[in-house]
C-alpha positions in Angstrom: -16.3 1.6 27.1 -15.1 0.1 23.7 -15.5 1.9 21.2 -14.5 1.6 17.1 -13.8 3.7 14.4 -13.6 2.3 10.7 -11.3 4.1 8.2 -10.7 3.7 4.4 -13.8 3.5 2.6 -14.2 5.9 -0.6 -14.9 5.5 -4.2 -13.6 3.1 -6.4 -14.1 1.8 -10.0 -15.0 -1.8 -10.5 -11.8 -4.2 -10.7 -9.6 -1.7 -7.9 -9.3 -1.9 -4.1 -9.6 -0.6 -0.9 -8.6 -1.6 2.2 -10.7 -0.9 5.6 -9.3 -0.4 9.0 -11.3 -0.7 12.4 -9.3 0.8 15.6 -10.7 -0.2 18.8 -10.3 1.1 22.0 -9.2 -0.8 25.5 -7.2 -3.4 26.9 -8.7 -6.4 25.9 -9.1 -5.9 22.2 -7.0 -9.5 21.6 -9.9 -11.5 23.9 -12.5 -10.9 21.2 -13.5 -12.1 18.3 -14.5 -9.3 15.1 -16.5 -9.4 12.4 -16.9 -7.0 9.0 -20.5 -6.3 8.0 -22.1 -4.5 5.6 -25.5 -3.1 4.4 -27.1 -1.5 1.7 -30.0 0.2 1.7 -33.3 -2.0 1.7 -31.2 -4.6 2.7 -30.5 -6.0 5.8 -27.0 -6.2 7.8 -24.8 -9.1 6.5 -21.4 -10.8 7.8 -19.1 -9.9 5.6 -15.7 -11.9 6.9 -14.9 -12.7 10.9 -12.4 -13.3 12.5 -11.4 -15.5 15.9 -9.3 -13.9 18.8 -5.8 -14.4 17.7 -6.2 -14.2 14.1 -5.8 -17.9 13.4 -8.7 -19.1 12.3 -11.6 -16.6 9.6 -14.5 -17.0 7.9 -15.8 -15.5 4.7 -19.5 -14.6 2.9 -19.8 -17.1 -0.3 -20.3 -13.7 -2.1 -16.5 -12.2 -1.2 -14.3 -15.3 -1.1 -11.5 -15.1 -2.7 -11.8 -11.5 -2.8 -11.8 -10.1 0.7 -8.8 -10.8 3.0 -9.8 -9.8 6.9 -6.7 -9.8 9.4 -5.7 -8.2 12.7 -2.6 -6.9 14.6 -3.6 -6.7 18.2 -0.8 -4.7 19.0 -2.6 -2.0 17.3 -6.1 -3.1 18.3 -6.7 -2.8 15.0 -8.7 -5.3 12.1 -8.6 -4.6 9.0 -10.2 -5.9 5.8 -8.4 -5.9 2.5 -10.9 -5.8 -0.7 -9.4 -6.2 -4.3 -11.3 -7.0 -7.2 -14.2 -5.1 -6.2 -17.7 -5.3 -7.8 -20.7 -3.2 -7.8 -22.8 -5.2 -5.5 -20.1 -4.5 -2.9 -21.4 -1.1 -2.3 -22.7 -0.4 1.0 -22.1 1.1 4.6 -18.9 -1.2 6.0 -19.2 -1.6 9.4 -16.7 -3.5 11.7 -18.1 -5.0 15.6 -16.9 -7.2 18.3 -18.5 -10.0 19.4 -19.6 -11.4 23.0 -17.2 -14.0 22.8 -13.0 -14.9 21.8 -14.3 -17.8 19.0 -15.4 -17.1 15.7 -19.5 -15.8 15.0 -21.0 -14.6 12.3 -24.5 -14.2 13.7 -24.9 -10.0 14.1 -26.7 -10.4 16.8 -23.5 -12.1 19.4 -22.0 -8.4 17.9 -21.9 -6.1 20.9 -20.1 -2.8 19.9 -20.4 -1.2 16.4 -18.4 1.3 14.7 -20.7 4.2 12.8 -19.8 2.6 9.3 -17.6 3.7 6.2 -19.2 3.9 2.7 -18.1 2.1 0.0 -18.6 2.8 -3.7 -18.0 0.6 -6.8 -18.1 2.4 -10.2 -19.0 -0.2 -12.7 
C-alpha cells in the first residue's frame, strides 16, 4: 500500500521560505507522476505544481510561478517543493499525492494516494 508523509510546513513571515518534503513508500515511486496541492479553508483543493515521472518535465499554478520550485530524487522516493518569497494567500494545508499515471496531471481527481497534509502559515 503507498503511503505519503509530508514534512516541513511551519510558520513563516511574508518574504521567507520553506521547503516541503513528501516521502513515499514502495518500489515503484519513480513510475508515477506527483503533484503538490493545497487548500484553505472554504476553498476548494487546488494544484499547486506537478511533476512527470523522471523529473523532466513540471508544471506550475499562474499564482506560484516563479516562486515555487517542485523537484524529486527517486532514490529517496522523495518530492519536494521549495517555496521562497512566500505571501499570505499561500497559507493553507500542503498536501502532496500521486497520480494514476507516469505523465504529468494536474486534475486532483487522476490523484490516487494522499498524504494527511502540512500547514503552512504566512505572517504578513
Amino acid at each position: 500500500q503507498v503511503q505519503l508523509v509530508e514534512s516541513g510546513g511551519g510558520l513563516v513571515q511574508a518574504g521567507g521560505s520553506l521547503r516541503l518534503s513528501c516521502a513515499a513508500s514502495g518500489r515503484t515511486f519513480s513510475t508515477y507522476a506527483m503533484g503538490w496541492f493545497r487548500q484553505a479553508p472554504g476553498k476548494e483543493r487546488d494544484v499547486v505544481a506537478a511533476i512527470n515521472w523522471s523529473g523532466g518535465i513540471t508544471y506550475y499554478a499562474d499564482s506560484v510561478k516563479g516562486r515555487f520550485t517542485i523537484s524529486r530524487d527517486n532514490a529517496k522516493n522523495t518530492v519536494y517543493l521549495q517555496m521562497n518569497s512566500l505571501k499570505p494567500e499561500d497559507t493553507a494545508v500542503y498536501y502532496c499525492a500521486r497520480a494514476q499515471t507516469s505523465v504529468l496531471v494536474t486534475n486532483r481527481f487522476q490523484y490516487v494516494y494522499w498524504g494527511q497534509g502540512t500547514q503552512v502559515t504566512v505572517s504578513s
